[in-house]
DSSP file (Angstrom, degrees, kcal/mol; ACC not computed):
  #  RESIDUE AA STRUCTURE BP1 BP2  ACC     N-H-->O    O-->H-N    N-H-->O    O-->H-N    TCO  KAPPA ALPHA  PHI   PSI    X-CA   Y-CA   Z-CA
    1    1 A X              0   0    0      0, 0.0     2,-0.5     0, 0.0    75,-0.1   0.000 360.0 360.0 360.0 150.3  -17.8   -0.7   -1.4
    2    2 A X        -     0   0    0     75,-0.1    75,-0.2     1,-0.1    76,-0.2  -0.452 360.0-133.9 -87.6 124.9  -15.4   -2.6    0.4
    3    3 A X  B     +a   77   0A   0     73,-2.0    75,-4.4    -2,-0.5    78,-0.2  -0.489  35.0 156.3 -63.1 134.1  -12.9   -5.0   -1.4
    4    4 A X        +     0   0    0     73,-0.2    78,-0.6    -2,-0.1     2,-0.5   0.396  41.9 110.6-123.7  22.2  -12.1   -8.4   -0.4
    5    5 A X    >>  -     0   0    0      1,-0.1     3,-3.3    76,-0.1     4,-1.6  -0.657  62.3-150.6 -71.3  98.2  -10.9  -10.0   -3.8
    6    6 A X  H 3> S+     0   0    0     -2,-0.5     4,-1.5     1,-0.3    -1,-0.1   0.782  95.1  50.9 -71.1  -6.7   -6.7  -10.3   -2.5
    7    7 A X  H 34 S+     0   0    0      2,-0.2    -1,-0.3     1,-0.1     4,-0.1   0.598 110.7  50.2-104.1  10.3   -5.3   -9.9   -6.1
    8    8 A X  H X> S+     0   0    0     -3,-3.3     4,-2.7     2,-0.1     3,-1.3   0.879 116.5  46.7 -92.3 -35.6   -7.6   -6.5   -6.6
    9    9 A X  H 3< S+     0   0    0     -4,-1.6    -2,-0.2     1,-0.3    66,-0.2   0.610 109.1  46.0 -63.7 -20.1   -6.2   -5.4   -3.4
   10   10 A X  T 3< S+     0   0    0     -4,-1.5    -1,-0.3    -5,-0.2   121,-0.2   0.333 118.6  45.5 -92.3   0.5   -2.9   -6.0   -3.8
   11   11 A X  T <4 S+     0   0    0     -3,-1.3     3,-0.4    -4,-0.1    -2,-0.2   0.772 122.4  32.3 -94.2 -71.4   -3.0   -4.4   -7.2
   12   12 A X  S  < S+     0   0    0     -4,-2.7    -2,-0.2     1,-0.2    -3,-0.1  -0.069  85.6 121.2 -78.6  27.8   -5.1   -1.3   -6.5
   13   13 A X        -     0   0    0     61,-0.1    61,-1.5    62,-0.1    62,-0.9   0.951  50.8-168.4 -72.0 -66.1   -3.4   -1.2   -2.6
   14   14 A X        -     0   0    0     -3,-0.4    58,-0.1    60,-0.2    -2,-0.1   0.810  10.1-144.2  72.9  29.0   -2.0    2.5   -3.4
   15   15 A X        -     0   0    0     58,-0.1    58,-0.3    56,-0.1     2,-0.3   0.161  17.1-163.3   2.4 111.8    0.2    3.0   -0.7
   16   16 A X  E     -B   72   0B   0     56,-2.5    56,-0.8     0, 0.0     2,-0.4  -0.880  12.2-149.6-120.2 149.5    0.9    6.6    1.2
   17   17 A X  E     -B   71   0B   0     -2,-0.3    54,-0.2    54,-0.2     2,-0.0  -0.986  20.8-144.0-100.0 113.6    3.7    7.6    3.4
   18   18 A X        -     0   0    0     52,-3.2    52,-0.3    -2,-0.4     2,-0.1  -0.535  22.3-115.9 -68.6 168.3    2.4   10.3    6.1
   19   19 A X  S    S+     0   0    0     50,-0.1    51,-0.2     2,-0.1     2,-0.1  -0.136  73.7  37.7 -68.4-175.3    4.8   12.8    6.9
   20   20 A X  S    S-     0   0    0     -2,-0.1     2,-0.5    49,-0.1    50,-0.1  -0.298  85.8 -71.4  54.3-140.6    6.0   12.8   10.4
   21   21 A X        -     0   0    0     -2,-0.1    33,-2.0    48,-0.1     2,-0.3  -0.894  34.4-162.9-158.9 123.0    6.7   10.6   12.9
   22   22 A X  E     -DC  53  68B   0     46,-2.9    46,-1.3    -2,-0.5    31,-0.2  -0.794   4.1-165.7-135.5 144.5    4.3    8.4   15.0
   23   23 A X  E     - C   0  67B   0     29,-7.5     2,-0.4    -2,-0.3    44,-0.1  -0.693  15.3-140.5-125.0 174.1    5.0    6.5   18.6
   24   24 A X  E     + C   0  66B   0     42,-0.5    42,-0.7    27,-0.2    41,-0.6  -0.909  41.3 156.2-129.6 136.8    2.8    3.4   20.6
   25   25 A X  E     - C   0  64B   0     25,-1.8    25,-0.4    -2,-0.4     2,-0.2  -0.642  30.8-131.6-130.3-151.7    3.0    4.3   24.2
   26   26 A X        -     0   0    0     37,-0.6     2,-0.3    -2,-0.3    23,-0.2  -0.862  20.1-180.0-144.1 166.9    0.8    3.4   26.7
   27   27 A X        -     0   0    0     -2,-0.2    21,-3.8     1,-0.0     3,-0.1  -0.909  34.5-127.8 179.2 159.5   -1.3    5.0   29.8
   28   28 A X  S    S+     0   0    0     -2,-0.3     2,-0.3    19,-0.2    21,-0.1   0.409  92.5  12.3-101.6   9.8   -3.6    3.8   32.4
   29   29 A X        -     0   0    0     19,-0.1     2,-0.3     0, 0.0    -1,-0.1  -0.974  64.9-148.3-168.9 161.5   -6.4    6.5   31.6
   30   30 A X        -     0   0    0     -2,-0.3    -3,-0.0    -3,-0.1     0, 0.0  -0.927   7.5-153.4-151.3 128.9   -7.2    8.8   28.8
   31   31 A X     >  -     0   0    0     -2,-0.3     4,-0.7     1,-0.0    -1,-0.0   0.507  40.6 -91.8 -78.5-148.5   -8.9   12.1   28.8
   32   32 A X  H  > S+     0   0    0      2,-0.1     4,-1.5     3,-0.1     5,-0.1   0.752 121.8  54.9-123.5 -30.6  -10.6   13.8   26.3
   33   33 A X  H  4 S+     0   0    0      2,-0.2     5,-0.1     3,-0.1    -1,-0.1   0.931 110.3  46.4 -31.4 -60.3   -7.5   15.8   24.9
   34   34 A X  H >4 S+     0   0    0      1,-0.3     3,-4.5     2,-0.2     4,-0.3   0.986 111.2  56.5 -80.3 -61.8   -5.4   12.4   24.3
   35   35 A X  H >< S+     0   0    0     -4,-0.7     3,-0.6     1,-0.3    -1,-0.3   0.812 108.4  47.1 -46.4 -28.3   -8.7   11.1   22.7
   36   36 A X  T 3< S+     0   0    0     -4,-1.5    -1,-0.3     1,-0.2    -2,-0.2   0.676 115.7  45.6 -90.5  -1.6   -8.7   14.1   20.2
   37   37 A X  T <  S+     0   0    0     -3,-4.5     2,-0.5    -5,-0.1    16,-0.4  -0.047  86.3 112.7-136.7  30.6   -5.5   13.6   19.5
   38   38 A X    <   -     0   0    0     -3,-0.6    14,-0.2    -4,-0.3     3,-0.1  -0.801  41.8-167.3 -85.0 112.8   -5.3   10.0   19.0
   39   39 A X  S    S-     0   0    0     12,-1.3     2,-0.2    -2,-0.5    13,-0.1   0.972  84.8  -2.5 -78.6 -43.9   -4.5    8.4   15.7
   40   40 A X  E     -G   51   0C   0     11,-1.7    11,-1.8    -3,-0.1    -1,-0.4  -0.948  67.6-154.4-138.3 175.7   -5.5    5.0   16.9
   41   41 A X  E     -G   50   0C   0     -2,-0.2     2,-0.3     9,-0.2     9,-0.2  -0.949   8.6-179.0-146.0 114.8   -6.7    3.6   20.5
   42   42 A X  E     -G   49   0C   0      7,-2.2     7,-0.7    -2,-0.2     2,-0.5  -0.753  15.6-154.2 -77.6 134.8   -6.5   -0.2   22.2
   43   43 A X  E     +G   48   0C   0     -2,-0.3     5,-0.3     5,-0.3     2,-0.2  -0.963  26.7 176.6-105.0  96.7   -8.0   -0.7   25.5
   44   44 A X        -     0   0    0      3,-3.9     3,-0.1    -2,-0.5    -2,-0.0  -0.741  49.7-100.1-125.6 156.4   -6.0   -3.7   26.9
   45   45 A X  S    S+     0   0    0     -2,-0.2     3,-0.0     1,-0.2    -1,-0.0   0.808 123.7  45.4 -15.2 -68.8   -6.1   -5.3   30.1
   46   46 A X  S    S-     0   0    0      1,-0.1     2,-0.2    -3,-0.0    -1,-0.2   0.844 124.3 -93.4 -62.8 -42.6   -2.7   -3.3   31.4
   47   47 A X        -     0   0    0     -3,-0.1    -3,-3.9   -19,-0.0     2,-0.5  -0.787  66.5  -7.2-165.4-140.1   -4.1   -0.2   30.0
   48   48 A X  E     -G   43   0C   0    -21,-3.8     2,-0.5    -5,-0.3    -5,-0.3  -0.856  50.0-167.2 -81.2  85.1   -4.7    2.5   27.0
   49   49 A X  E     +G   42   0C   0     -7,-0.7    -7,-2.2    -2,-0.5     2,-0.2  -0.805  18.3 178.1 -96.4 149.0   -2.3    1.6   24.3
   50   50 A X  E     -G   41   0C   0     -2,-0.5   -25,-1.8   -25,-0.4     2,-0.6  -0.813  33.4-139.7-146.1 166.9   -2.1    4.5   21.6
   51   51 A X  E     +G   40   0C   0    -11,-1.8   -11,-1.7    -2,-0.2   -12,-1.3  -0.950  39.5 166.2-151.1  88.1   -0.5    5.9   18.4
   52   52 A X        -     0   0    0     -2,-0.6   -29,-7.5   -14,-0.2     2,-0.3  -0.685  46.4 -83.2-105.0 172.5    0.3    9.4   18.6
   53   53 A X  B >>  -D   22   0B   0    -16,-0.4     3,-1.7   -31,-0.2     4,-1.6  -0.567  37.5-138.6 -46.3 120.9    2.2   12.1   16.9
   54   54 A X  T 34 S+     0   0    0    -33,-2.0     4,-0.5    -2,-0.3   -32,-0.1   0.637 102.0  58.6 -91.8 -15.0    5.2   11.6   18.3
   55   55 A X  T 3> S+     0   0    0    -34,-0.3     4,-1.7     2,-0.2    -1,-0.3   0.604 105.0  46.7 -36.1 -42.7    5.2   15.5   18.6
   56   56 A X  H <> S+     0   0    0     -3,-1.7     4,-1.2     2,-0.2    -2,-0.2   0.491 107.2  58.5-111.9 -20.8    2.2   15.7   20.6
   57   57 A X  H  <>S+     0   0    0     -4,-1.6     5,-3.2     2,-0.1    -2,-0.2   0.823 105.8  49.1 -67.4 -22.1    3.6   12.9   22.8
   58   58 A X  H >45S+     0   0    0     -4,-0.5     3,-2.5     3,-0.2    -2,-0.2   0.934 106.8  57.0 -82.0 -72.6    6.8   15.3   23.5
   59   59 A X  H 3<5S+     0   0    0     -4,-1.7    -2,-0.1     1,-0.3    -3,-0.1   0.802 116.3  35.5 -53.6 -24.6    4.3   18.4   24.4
   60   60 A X  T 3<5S-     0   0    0     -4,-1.2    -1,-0.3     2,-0.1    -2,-0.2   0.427 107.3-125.6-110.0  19.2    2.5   16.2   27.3
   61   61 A X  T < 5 +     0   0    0     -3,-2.5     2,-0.4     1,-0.2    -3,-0.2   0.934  51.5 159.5  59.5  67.2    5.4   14.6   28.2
   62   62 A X      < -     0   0    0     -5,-3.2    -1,-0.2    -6,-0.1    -2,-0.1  -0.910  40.1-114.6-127.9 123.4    3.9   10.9   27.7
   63   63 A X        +     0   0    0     -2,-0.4   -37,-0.6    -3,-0.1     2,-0.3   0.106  35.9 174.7 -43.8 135.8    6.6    8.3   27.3
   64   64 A X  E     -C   25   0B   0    -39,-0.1   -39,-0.1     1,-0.1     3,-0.1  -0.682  24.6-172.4-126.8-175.1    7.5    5.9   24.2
   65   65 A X  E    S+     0   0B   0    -41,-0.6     2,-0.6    -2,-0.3    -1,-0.1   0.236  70.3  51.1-146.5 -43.8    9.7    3.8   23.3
   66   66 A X  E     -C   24   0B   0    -42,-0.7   -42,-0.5    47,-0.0     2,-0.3  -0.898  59.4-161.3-121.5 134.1    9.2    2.8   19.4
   67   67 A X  E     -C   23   0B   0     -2,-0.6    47,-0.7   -44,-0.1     2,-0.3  -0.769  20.0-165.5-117.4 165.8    9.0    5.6   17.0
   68   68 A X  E     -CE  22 113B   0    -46,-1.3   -46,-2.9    -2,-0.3     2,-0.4  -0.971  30.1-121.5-165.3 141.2    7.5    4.6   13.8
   69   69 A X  E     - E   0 112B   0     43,-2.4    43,-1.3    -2,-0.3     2,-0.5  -0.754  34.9-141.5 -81.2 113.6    6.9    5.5   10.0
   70   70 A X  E     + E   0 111B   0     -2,-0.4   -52,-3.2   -52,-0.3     2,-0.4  -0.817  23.2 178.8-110.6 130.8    2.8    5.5    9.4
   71   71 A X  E     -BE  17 110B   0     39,-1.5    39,-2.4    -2,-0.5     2,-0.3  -0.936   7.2-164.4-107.6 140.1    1.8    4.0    5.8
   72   72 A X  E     -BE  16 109B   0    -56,-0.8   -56,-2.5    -2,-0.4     2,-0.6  -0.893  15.6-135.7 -72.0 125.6   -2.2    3.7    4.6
   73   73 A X        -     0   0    0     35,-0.8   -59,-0.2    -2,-0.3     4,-0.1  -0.895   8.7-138.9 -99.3 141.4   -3.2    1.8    2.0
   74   74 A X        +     0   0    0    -61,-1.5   -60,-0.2    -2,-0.6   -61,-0.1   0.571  68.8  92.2 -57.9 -26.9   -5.7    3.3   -0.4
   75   75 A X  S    S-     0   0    0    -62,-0.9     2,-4.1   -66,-0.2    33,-0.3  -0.251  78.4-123.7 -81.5 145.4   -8.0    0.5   -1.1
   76   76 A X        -     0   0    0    -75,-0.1   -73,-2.0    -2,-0.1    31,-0.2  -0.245  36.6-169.2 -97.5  73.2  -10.9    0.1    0.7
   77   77 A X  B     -a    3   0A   0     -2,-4.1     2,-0.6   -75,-0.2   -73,-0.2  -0.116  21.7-117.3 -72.5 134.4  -10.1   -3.3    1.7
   78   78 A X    >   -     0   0    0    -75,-4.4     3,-1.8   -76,-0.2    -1,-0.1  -0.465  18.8-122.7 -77.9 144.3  -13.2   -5.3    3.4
   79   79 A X  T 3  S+     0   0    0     -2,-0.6    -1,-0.2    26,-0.3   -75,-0.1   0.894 113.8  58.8 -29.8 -45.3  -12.7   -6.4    7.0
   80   80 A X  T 3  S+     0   0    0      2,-0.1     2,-0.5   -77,-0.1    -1,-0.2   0.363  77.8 136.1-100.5  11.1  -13.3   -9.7    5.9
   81   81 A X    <   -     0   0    0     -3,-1.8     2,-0.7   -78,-0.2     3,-0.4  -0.476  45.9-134.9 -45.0 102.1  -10.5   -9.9    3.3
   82   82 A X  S    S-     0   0    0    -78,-0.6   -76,-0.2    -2,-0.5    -2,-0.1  -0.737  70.9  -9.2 -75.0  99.8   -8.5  -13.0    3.2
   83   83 A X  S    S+     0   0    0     -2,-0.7    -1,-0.3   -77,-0.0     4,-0.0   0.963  94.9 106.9  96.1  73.0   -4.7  -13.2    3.0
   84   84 A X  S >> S+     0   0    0     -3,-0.4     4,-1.6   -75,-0.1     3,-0.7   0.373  79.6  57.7-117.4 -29.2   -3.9   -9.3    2.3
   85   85 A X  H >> S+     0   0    0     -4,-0.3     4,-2.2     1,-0.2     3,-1.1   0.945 108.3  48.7  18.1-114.3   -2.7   -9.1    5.6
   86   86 A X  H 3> S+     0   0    0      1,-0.3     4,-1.5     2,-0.2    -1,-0.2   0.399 105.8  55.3  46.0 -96.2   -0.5  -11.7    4.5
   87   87 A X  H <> S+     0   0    0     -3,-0.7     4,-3.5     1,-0.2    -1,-0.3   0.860 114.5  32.5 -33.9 -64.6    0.6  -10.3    1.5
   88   88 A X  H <X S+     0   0    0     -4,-1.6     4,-2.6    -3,-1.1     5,-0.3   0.946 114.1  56.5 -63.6 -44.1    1.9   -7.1    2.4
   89   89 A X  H  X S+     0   0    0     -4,-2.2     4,-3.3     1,-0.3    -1,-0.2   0.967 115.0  49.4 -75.7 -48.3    3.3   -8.3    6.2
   90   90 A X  H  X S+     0   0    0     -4,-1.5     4,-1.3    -5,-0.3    -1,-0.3   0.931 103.5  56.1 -57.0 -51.0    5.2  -10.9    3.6
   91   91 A X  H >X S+     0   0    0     -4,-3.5     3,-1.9     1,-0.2     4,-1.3   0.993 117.7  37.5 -52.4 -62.1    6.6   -8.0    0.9
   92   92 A X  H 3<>S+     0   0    0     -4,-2.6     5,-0.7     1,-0.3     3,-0.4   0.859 111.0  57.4 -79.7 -21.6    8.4   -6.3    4.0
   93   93 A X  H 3<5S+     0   0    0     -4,-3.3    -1,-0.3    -5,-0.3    -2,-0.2   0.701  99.9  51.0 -98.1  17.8    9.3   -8.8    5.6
   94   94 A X  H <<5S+     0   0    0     -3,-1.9    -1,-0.2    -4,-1.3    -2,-0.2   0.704 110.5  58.6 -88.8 -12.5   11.2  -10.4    3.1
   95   95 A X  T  <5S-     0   0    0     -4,-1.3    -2,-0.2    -3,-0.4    -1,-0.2   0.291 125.8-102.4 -74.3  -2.9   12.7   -6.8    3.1
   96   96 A X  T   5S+     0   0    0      1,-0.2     2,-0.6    -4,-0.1    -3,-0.1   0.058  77.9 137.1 103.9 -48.1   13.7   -7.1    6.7
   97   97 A X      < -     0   0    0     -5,-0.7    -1,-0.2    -6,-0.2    -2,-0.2  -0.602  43.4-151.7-105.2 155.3   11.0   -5.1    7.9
   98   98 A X        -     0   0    0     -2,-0.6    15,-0.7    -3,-0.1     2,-0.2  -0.256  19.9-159.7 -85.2 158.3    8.6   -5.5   10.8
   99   99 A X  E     -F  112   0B   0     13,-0.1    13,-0.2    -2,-0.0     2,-0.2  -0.874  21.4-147.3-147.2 124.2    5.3   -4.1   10.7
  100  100 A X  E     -F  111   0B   0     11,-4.3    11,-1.3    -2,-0.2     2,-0.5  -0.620  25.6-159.0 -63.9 143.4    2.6   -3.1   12.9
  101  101 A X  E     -F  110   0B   0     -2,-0.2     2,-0.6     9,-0.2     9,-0.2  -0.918  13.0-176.4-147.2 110.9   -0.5   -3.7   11.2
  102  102 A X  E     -F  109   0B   0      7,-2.8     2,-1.2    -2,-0.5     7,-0.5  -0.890  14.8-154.8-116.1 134.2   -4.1   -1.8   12.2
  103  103 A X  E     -F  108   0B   0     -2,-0.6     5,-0.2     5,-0.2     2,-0.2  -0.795  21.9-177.2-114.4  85.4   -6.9   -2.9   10.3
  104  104 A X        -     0   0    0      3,-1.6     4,-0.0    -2,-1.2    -2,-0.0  -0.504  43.9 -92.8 -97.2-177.0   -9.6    0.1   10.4
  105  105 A X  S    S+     0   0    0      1,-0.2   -26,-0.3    -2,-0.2     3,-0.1   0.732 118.8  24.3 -41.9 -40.2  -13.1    0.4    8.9
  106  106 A X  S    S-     0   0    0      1,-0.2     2,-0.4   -28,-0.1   -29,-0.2   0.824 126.1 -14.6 -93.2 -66.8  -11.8    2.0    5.4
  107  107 A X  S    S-     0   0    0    -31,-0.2    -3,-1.6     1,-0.0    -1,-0.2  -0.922  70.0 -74.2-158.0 153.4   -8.6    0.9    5.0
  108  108 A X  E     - F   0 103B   0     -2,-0.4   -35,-0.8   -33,-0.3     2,-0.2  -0.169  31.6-162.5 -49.6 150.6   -4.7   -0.8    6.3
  109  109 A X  E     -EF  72 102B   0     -7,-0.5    -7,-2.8   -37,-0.2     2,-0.7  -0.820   6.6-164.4-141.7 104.5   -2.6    1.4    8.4
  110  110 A X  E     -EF  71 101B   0    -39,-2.4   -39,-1.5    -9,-0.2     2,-0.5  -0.862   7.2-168.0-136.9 102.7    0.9    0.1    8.4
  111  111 A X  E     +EF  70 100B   0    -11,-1.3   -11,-4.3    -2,-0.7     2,-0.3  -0.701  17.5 168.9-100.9 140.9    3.5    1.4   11.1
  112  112 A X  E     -EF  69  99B   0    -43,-1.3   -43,-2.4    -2,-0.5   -13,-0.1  -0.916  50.7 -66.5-141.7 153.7    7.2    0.3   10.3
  113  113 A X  E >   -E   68   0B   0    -15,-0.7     3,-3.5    -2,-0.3   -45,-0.2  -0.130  55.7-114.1 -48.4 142.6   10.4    1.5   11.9
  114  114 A X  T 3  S+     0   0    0    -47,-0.7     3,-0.2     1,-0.2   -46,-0.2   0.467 107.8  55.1 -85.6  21.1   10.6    4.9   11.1
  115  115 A X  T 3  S+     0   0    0      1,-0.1    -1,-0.2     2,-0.1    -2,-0.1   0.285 100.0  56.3-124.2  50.1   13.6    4.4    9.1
  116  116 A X  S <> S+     0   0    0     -3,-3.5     4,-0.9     1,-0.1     3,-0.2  -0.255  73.1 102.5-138.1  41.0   12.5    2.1    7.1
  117  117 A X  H  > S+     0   0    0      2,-0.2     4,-0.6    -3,-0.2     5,-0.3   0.889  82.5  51.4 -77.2 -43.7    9.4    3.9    5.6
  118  118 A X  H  4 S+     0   0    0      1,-0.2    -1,-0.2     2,-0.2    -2,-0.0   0.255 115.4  46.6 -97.6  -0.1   10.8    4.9    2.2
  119  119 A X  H  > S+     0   0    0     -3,-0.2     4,-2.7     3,-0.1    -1,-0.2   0.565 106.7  53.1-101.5 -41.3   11.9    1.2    1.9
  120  120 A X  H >< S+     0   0    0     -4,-0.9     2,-6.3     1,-0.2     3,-1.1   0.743 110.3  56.6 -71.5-105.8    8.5   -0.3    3.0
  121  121 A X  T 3X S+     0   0    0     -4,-0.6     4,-0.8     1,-0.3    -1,-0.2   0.602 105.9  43.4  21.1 -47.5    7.2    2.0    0.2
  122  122 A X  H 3> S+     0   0    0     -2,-6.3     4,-3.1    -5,-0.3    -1,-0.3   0.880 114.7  52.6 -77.2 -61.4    9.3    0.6   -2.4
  123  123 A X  H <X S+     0   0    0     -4,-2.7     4,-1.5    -3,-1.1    -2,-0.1   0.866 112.3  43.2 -40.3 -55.4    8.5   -3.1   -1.1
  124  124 A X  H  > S+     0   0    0      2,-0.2     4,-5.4     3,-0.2     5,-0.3   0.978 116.1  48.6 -37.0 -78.2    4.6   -2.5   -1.2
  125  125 A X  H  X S+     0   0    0     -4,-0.8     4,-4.3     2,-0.2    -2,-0.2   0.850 107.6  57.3 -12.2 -68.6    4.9   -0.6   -4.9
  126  126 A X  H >< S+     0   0    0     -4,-3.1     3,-0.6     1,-0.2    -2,-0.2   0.910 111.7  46.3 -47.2 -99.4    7.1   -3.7   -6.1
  127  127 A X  H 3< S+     0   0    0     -4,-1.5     4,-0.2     1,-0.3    -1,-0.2   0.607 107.2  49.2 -22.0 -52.9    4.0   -5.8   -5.1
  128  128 A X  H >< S+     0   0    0     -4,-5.4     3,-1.7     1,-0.2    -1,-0.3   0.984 106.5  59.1 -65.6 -57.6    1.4   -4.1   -6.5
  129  129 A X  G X< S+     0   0    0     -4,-4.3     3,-1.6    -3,-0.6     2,-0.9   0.664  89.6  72.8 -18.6 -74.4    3.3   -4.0   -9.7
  130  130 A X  G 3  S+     0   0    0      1,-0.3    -1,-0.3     2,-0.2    -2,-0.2   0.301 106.9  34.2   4.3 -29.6    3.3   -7.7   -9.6
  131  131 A X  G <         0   0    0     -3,-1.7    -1,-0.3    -2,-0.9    -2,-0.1  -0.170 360.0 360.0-151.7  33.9   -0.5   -7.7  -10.6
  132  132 A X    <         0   0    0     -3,-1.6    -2,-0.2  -121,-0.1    -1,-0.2   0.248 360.0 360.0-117.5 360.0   -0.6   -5.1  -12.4
């Protein structure tokens, strides 16, 4: 069941670093390939914006610009969670770092410059400690 209590979430948050390297581009259509190989997907006015493997962005030659570090938290934070957003976007940026912040069904997904993943890490930790 999904949490929305913020000092159980920020406690039990659990942070992961994937490995690799993750981009936001953009495109004005998307096929069934890009869809299968999509981490996440926006439909905005101008187009498709998307969060690949920055790897699989290289092999079809579709352009980025901001390469990114991808973190999950562990907690199965509800939708309807108040102020953990917040929290977290507050830990890193008192560290300096921005964060993109995608709010799926299960759980936070938190893209940071990718070299400043192993720092957002630390920052996140420090917080859940805090309430621990």
């Amino acid at each position: 069941m999904a949490d929305s209590n913020i000092f159980s979430l920020i406690k039990n948050m659990q942070p992961q670093l994937h490995e690799g390297t993750y981009v936001f581009c953009t495109v004005p259509k998307i096929g069934i390939e890009i869809l299968q190989n999509c981490i996440m997907i926006f439909k905005e006015v101008e187009g498709f914006t998307l969060i690949l493997d920055k790897q699989y962005a290289d092999k079809v030659a579709i352009q980025y610009q901001y390469m990114a570090a991808w973190i999950t938290l562990k907690v199965n934070s509800s939708l309807e969670a108040t102020g953990f957003t917040t929290a977290f976007s507050r830990a890193l940026s008192d560290e300096g770092i921005s964060c993109n912040v995608v709010a799926a069904y299960h759980h936070d997904h938190i893209f940071v410059p990718l070299n400043d993943g192993e720092k957002a890490m630390n920052a996140l930790k420090n917080l859940s400690n805090k309430f621990k």
